[in-house]
C-alpha positions, 0 to 999 in steps of 0.5 A, a space after each residue: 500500500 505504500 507502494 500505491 500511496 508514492 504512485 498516487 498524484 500529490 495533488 489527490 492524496 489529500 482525498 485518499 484515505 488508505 484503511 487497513 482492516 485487521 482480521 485479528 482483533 485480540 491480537 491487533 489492539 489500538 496499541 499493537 496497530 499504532 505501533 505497527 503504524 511507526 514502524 511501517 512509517 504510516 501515521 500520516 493522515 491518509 492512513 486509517 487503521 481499523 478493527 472489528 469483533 470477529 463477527 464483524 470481520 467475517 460480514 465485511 470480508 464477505 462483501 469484499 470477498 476477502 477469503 482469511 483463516 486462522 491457521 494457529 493462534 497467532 497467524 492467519 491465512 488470507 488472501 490479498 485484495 485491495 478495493 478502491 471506493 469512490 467518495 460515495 462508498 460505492 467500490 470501482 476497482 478491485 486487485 487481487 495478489 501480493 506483489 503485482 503491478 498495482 497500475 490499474 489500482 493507482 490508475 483507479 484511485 486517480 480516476 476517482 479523485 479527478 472525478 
């Protein structure tokens, strides 16, 4: 995601927000995530960190199609998607995959700001 935020127009960054939604509520406290934040250098106001009950967690990864399951009690296994919604809450775009060329994600994201 730090990634996509340095490809992103500077003159749209202060219309994005980018949220990272923990799948692991008794591990990620408010503490745990602001730390995670230092140390991942995203503290600046774009970023937004958010956890959930497990309850919660399993509703809203089911609307986005997010797959995850606790394999231990410390690790989980999920996949990995990334969905751009435009100022409405309506998403526009969705990326699946660790690693791969995000341009239509950026693309999506400078898109909506423009619009």
């Amino acid at each position: 995601m730090r990634n996509i935020k340095k490809r992103v127009a500077e003159k749209n960054l202060e219309n994005v927000k980018f949220i990272m939604v923990s799948i692991d509520p008794e591990t990620d406290t408010p503490q745990r995530l602001k730390q995670f934040s230092k140390e991942n250098f995203m503290q600046d106001n774009q970023w937004m960190f958010l956890r959930g009950t497990p309850g919660d967690n399993g509703e809203f990864a089911a609307v986005l199609a997010v797959s995850y399951k606790q394999i231990s009690t410390i690790d989980f296994s999920h996949s990995n998607i990334l969905s751009v919604f435009d100022k409405n809450g309506v998403m526009v775009h969705q990326q699946e995959g660790l690693g791969v060329d995000n341009e239509e994600t950026v693309a999506a994201i400078n898109l909506e700001i423009s619009n």
